[in-house]
N, CA, C and O of each residue as an XYZ file, in Angstrom:
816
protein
N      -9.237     12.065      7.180
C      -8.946     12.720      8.437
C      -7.654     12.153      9.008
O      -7.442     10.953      9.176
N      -6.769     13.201      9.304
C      -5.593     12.688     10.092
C      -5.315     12.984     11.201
O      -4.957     14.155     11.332
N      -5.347     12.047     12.569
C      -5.358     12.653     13.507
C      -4.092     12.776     14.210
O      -3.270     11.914     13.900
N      -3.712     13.664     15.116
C      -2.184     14.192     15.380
C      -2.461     14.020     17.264
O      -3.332     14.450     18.019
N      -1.209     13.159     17.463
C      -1.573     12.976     18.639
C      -1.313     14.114     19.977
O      -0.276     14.753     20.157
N      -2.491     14.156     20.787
C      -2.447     15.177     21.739
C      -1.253     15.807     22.158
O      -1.131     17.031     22.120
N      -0.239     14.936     22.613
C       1.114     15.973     23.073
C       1.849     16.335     22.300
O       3.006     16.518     22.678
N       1.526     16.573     21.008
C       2.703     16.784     19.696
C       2.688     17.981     19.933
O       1.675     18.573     20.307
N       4.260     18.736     19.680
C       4.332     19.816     19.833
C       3.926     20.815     18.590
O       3.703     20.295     17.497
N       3.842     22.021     18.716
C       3.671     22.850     17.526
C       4.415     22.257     16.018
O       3.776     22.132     14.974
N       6.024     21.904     16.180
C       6.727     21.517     15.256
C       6.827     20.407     15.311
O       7.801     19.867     14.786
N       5.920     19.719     15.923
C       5.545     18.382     15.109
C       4.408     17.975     14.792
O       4.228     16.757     14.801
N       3.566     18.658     14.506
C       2.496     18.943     14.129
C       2.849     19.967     12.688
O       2.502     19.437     11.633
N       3.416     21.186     12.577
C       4.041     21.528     11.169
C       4.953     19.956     10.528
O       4.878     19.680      9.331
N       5.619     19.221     11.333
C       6.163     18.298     10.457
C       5.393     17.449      9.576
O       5.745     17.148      8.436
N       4.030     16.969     10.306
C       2.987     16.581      9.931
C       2.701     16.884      8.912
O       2.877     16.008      8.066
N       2.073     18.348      8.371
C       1.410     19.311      8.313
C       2.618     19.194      6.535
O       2.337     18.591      5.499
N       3.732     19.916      6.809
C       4.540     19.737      5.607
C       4.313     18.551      5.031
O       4.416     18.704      3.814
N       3.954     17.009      5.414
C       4.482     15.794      4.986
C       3.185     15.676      4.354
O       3.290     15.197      3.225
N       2.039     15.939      4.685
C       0.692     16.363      3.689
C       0.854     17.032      2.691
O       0.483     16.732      1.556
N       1.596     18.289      3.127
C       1.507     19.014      1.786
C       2.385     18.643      0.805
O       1.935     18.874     -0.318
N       3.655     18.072      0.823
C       3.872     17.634      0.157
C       4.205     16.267     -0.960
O       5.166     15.886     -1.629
N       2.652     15.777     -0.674
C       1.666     14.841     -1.682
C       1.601     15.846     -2.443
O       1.349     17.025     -2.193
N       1.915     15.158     -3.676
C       1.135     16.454     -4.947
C      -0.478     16.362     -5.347
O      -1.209     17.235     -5.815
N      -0.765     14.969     -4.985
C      -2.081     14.692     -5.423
C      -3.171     15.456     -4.089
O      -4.384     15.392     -4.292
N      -2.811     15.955     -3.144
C      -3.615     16.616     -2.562
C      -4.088     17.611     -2.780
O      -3.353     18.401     -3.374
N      -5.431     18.068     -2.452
C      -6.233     19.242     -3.218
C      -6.139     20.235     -1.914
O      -6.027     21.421     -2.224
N      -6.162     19.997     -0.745
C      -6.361     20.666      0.825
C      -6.296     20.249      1.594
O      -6.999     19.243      1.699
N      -5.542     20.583      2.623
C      -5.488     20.096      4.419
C      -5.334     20.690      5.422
O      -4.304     20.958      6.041
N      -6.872     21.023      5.706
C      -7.370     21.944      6.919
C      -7.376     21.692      7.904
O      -8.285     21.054      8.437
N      -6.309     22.132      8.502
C      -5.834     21.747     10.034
C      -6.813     22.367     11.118
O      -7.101     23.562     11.188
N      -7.272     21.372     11.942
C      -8.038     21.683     12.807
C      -7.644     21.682     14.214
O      -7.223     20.685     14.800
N      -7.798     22.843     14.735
C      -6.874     22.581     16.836
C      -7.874     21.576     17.758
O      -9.004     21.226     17.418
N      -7.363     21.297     18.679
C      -8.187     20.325     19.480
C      -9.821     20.855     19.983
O     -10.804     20.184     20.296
N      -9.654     22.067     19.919
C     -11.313     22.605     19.824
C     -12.455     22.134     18.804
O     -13.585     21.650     18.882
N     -11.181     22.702     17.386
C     -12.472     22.510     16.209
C     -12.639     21.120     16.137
O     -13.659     20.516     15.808
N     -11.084     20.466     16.614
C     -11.606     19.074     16.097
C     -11.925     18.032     16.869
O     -11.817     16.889     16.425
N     -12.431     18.315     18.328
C     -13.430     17.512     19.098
C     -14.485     18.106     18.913
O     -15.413     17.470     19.411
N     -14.898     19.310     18.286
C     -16.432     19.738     17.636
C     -16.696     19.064     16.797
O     -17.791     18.509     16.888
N     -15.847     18.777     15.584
C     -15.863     18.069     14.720
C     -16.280     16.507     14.866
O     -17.236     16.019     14.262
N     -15.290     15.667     15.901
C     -15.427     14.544     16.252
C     -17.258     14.172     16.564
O     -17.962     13.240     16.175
N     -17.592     15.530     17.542
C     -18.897     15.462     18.121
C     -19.837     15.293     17.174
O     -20.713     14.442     17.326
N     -19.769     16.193     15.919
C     -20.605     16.755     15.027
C     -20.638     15.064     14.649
O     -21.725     14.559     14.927
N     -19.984     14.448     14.269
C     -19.628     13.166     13.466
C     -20.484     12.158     14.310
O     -21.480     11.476     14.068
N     -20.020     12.269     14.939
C     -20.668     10.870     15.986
C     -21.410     11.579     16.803
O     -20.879     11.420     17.902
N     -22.417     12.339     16.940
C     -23.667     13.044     17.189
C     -25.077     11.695     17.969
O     -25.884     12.016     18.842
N     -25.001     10.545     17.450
C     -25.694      9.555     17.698
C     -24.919      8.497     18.788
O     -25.548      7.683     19.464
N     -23.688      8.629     18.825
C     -23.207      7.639     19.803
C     -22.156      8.340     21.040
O     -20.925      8.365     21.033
N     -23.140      8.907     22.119
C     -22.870      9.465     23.145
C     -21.490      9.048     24.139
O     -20.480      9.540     24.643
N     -22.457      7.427     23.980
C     -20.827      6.777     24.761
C     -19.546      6.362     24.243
O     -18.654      5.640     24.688
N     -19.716      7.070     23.095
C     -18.057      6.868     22.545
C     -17.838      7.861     22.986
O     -17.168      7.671     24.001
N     -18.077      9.287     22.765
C     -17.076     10.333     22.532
C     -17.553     10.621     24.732
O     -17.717     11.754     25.183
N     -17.614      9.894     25.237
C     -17.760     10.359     26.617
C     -16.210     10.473     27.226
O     -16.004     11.541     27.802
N     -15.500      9.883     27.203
C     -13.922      9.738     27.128
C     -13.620     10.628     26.404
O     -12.660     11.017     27.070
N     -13.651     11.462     25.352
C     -12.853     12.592     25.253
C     -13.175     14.332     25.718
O     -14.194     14.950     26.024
N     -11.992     14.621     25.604
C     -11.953     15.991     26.007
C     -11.168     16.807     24.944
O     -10.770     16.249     23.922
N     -10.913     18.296     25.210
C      -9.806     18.881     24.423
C      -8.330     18.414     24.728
O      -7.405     18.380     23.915
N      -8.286     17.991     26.322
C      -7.135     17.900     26.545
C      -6.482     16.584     26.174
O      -5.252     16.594     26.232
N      -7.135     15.315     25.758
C      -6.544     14.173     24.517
C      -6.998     14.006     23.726
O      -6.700     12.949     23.170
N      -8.335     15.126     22.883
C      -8.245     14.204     21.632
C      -7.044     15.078     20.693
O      -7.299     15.075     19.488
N      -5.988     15.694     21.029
C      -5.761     15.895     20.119
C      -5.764     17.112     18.828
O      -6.589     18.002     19.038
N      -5.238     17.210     17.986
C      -6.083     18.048     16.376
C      -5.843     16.809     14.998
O      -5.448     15.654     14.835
N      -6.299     17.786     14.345
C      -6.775     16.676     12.720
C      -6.115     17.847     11.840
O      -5.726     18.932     12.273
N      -6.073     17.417     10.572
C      -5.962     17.805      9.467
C      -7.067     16.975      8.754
O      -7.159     15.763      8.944
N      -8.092     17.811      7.746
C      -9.103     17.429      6.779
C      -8.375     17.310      5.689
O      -7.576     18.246      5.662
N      -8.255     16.591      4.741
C      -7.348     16.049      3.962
C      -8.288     15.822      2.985
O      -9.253     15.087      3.197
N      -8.027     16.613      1.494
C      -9.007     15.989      0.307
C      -7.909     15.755     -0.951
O      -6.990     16.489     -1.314
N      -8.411     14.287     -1.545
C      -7.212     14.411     -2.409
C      -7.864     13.812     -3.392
O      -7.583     12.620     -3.518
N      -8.871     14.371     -4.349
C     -10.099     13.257     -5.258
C      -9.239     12.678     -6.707
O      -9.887     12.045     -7.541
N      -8.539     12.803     -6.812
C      -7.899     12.833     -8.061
C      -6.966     10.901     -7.873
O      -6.350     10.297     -8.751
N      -7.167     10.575     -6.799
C      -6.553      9.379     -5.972
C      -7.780      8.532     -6.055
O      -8.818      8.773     -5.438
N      -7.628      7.727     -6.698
C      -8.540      6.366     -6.309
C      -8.441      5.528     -4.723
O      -7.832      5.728     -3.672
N      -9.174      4.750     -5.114
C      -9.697      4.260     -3.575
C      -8.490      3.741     -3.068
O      -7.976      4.273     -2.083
N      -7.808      2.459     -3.793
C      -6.822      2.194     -3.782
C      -5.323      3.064     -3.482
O      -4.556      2.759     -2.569
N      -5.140      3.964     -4.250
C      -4.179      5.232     -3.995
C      -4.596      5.963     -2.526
O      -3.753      6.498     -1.807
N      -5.930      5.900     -2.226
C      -5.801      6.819     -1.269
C      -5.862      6.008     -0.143
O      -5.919      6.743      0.843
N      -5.879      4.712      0.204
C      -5.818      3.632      1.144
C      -4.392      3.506      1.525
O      -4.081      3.202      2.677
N      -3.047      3.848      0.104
C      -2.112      3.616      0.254
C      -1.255      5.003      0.967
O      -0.227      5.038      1.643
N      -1.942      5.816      0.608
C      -1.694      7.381      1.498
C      -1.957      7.496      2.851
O      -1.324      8.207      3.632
N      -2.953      6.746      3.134
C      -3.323      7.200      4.477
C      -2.272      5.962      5.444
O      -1.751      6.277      6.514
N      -2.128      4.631      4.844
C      -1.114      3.756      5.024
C       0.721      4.500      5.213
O       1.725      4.043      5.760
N       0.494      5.618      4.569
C       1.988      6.009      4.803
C       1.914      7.076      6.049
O       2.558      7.266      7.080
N       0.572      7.779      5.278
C       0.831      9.164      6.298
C       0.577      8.367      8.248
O       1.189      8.752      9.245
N      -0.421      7.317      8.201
C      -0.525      6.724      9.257
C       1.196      6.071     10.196
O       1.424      6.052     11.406
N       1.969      5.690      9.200
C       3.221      5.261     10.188
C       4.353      6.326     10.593
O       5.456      6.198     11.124
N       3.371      7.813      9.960
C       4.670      8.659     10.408
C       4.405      9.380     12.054
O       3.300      9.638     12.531
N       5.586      9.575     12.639
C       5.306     10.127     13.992
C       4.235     10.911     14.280
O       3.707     11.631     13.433
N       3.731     10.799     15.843
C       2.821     11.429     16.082
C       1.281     11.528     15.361
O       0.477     12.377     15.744
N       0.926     10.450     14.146
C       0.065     10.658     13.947
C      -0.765      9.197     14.323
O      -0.346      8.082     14.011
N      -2.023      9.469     15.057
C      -2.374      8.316     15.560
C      -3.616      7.871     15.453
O      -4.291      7.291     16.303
N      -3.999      8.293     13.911
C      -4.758      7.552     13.403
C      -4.958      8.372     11.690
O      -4.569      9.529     11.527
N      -5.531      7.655     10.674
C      -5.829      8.006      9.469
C      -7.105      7.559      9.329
O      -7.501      6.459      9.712
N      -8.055      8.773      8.539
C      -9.613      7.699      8.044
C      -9.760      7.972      6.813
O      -9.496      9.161      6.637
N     -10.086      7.397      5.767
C     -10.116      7.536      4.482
C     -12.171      7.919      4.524
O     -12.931      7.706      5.469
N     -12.454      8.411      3.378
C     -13.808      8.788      2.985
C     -14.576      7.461      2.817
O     -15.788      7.468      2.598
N     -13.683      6.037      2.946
C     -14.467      4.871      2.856
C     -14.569      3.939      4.290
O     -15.258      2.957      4.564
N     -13.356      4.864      5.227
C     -13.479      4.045      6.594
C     -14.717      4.480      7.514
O     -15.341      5.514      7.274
N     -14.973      3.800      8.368
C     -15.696      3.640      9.424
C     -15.335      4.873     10.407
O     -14.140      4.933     10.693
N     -16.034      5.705     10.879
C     -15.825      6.473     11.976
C     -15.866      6.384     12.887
O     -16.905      6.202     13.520
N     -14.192      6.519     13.578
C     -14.261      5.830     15.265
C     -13.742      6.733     15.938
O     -13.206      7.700     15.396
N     -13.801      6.597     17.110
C     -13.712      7.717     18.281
C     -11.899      7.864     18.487
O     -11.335      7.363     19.459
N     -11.271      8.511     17.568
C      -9.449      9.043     17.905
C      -9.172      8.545     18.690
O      -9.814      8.840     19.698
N      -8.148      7.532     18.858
C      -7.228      7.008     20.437
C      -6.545      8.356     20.610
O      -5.924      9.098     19.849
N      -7.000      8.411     22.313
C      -6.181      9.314     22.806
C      -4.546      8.628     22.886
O      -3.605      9.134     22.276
N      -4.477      7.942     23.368
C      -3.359      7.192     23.413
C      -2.278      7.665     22.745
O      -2.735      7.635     21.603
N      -0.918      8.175     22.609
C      -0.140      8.381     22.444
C       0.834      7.534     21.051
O       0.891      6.313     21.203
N       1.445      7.999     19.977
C       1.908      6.631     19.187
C       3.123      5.854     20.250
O       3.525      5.959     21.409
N       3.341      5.175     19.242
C       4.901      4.022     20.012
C       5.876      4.634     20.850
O       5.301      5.622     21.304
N       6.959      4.597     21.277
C       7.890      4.594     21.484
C       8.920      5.161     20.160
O       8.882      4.663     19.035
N       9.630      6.050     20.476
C      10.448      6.783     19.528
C      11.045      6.252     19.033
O      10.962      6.508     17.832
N      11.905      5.344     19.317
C      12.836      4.696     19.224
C      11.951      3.389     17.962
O      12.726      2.554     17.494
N      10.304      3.284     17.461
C      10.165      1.993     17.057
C       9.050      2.971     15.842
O       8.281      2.430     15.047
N       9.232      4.368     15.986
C       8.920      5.078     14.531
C       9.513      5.038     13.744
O      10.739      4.940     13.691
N       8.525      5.127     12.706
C       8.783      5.110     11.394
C       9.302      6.328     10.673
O       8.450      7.181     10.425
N      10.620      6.585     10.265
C      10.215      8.233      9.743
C      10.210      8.182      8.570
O       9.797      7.081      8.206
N      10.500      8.916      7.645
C      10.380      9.695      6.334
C      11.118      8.598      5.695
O      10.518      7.737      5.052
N      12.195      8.591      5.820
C      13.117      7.473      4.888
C      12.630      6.492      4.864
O      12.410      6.077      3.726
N      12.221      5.638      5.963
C      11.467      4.636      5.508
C       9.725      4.286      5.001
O       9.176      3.184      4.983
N       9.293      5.282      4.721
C       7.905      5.502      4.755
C       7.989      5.757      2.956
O       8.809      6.476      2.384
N       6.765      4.849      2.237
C       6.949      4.890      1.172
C       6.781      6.253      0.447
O       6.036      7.117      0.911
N       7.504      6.436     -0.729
C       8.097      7.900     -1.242
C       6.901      8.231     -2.306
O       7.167      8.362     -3.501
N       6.099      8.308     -2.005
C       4.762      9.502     -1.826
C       5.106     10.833     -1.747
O       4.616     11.667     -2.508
N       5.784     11.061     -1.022
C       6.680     13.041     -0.856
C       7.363     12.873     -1.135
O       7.903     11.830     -1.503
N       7.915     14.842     -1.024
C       9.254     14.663     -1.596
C       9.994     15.354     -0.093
O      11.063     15.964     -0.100
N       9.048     15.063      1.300
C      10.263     15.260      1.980
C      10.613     13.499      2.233
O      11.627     13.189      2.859
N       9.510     12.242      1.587
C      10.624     11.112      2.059
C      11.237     10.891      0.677
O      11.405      9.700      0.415
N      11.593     11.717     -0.223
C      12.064     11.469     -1.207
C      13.697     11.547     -0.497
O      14.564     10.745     -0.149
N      13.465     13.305     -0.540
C      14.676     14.115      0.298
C      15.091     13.120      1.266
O      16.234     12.663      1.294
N      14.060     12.748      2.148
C      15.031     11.644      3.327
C      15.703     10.572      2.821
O      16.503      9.965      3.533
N      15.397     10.110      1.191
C      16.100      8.320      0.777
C      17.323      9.154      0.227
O      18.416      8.879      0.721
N      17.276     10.006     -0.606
C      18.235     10.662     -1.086
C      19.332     11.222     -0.228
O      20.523     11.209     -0.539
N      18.798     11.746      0.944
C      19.947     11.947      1.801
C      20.893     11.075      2.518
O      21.986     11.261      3.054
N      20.098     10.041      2.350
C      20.881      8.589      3.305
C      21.723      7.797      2.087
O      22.880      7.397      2.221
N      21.045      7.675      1.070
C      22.252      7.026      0.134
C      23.351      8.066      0.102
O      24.461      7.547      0.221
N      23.368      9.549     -0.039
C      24.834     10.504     -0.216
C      25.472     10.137      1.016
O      26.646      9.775      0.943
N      24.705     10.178      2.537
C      25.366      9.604      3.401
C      26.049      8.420      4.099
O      26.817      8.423      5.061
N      25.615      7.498      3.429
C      25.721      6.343      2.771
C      26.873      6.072      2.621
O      27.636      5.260      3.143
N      26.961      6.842      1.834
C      28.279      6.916      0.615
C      27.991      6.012     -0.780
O      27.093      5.173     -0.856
N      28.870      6.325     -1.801
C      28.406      6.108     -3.296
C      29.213      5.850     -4.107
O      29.288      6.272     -5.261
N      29.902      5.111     -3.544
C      31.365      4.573     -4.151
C      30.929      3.371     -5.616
O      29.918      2.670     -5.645
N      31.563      3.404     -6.254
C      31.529      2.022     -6.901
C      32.055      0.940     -6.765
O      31.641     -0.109     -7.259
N      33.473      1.135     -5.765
C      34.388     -0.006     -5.179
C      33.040     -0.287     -3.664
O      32.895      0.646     -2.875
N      32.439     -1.233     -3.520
C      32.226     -1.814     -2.532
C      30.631     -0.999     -2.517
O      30.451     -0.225     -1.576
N      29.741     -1.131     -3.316
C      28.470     -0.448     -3.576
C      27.790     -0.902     -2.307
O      28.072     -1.851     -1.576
N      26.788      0.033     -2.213
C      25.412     -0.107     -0.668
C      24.905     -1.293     -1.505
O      24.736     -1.492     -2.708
N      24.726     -2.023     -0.335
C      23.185     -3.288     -0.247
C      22.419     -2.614     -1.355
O      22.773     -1.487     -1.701
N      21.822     -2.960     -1.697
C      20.539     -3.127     -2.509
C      20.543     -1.474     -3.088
O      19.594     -0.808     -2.673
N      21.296     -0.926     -3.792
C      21.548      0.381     -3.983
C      20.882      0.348     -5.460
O      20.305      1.383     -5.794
N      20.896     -0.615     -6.282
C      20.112     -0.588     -7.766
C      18.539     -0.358     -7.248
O      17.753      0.525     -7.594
N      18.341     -1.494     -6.267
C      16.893     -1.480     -6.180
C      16.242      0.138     -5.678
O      15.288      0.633     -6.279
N      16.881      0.792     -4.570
C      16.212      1.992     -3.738
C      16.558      2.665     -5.129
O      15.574      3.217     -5.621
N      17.610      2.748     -5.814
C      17.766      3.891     -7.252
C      16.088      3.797     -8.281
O      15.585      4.745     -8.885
N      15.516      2.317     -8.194
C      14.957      2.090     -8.793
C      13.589      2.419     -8.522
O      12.749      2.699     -9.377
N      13.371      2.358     -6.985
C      12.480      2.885     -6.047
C      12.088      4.130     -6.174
O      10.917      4.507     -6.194
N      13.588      5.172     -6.312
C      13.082      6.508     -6.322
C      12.521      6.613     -8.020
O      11.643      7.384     -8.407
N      12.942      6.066     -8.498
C      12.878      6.763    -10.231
C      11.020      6.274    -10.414
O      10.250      6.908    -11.136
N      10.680      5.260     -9.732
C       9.354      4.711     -9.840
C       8.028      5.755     -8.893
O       6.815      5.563     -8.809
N       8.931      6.900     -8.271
C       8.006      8.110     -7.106
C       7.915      9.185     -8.205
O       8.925      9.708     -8.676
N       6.710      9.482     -8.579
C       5.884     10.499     -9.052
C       6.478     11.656     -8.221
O       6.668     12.601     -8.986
N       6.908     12.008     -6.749
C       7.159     13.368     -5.737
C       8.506     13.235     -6.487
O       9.100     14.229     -6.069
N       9.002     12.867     -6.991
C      10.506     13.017     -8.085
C      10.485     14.031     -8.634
O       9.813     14.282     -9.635
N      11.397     14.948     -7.921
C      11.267     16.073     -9.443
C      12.280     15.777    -10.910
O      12.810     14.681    -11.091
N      12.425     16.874    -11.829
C      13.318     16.179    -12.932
C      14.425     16.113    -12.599
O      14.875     14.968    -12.553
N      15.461     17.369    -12.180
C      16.411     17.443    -11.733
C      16.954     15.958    -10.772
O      18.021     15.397    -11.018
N      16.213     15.601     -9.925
C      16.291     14.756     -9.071
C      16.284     13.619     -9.743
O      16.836     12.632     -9.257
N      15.604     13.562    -11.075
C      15.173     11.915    -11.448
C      16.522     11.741    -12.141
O      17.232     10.767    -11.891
N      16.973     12.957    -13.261
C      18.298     12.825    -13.910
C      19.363     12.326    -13.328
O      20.122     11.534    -13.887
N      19.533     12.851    -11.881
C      20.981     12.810    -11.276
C      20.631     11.011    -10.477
O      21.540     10.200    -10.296
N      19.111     10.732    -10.106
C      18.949      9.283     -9.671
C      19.604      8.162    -11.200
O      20.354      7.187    -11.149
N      18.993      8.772    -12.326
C      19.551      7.962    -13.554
C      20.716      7.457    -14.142
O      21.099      6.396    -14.636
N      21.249      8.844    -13.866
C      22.504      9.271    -14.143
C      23.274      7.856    -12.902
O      23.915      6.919    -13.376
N      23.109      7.951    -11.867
C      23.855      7.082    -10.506
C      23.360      5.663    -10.909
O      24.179      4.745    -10.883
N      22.137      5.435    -11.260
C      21.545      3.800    -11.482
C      22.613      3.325    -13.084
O      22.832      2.130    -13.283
N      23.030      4.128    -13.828
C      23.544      3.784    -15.260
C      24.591      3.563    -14.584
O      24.873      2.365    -14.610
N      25.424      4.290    -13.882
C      26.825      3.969    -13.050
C      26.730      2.597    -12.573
O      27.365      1.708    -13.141
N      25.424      2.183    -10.822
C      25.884      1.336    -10.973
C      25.251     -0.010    -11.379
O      24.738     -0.714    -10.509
N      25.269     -0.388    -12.667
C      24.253     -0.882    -13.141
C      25.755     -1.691    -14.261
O      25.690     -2.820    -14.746
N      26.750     -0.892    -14.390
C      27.889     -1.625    -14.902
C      28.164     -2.859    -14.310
O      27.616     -2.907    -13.209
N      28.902     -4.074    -14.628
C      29.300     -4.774    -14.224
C      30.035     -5.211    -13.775
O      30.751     -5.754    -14.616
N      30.532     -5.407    -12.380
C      31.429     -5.714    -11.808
C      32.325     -5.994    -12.369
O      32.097     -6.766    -13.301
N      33.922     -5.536    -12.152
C      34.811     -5.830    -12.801
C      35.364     -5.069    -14.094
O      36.565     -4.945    -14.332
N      34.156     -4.490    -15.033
C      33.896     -3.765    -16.040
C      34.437     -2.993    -15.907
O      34.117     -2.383    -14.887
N      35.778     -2.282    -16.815
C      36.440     -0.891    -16.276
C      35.080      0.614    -16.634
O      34.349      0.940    -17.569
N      35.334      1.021    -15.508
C      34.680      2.375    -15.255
C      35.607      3.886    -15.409
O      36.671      3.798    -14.795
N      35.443      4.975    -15.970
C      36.142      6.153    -16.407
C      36.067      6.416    -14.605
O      35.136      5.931    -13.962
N      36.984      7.099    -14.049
C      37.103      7.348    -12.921
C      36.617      8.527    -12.676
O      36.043      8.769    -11.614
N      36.805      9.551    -13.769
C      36.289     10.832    -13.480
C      35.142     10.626    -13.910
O      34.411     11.271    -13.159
N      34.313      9.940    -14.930
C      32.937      9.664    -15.503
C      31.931      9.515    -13.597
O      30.969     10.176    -13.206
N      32.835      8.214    -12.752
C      32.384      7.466    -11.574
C      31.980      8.975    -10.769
O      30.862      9.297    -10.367
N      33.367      9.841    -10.669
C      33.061     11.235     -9.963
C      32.386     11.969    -10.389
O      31.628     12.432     -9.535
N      32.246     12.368    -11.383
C      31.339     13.470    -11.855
C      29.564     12.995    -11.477
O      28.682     13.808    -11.200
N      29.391     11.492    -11.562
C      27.936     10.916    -10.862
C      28.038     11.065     -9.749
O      27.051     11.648     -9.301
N      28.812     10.812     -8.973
C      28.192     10.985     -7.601
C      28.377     12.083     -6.797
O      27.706     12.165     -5.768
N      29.511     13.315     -7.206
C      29.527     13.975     -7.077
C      28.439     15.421     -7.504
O      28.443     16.517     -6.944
N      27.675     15.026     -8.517
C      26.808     15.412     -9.315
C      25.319     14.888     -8.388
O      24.440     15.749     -8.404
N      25.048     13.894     -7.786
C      24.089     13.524     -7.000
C      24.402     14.123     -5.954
O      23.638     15.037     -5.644
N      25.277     13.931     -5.277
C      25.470     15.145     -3.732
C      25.149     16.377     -4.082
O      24.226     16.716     -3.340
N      25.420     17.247     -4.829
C      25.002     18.340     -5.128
C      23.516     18.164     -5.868
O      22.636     19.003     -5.676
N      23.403     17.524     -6.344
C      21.919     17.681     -7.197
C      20.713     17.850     -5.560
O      19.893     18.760     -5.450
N      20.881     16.992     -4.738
C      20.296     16.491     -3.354
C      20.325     18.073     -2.601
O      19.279     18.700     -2.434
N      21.670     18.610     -2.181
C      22.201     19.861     -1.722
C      20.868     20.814     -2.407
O      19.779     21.052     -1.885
N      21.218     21.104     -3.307
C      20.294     21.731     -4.334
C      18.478     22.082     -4.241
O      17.792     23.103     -4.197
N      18.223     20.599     -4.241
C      16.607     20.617     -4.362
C      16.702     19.828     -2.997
O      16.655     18.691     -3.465
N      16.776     19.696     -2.018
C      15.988     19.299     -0.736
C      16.864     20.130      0.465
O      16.521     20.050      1.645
């Protein structure tokens, strides 16, 4: 169960909503409005009156029902761990957690979310988000990004990789994976990274 916090707007609630769907290992995610899913809440906790006495329609909120069986316990602890730090969602329960009454409560402060780029690459819209920040980045070989082998290495290790995407990540990690100093073909250097900006353009 993923719960989406009460004041999220329509399109952030589809942002949500996309960032589920695109897990591949998910089987369904039945979005529920703050009706079905304080019925729902009720139906659940049916025995403990004074929890759900504090809610209403107007904070708990909606859910998405989320089934993804093909994910071990482990895998799906680590899903609900991602989908949990992305905006607006303010709480995750896995089929092995404890059922507790949704904080109405609002997430953080905007400014101290987590979004897509940094949220481990499980999708392929935080695929699309790492990929877009290294082209923006920039992708030079004179004066390479911080830790630019490792995130190359990061993406090639995400299953939400498509092929196209993994080639043109390969293609950039063989670039820079030369050794400093090592003469490099200049047009070989352009045709990679120029070939990754467009590959990115392309599929995200």
């Amino acid at each position: 169960m993923v719960f989406v916090h009460a004041g999220a707007t329509p399109d952030q609630v589809q942002w949500v909503s996309n960032a589920i769907d695109d897990v591949a290992a998910v089987q369904s995610a039945d979005y529920l409005d703050p009706p079905a899913t304080l019925a729902e809440v009720q139906r659940v906790l049916a025995d403990d009156p004074a929890a759900l006495a504090a809610l209403t329609i107007d904070n708990i909120g909606s859910m998405f029902k989320v089934t993804a069986p093909s994910l071990s316990a482990v895998e799906q602890q680590n899903l609900a761990d991602a989908l949990k730090a992305m905006p607006n969602v303010t709480d995750v329960r896995t089929a092995a957690d404890p059922v507790v009454v949704p904080s109405p409560e609002p997430p953080g402060p905007s400014g101290s979310q987590t979004t897509l780029a940094s949220l481990p690459l499980v999708t392929h819209a935080a695929v699309c988000a790492e990929l877009r920040d290294l082209g923006l980045d920039g992708l030079t070989t004179s004066g390479r990004l911080p830790n630019l082998e490792v995130r190359l290495q990061a993406l090639l290790a995400s299953e939400a990789l498509t092929p196209e995407q993994r080639t043109g990540v390969q293609t950039l990690l063989d670039l820079a994976q030369i050794p400093t100093g090592e003469y490099i073909d200049p047009d070989v250097a352009n045709d990679a990274t120029f070939g990754f900006i467009d590959m990115v353009n392309s599929t995200c």
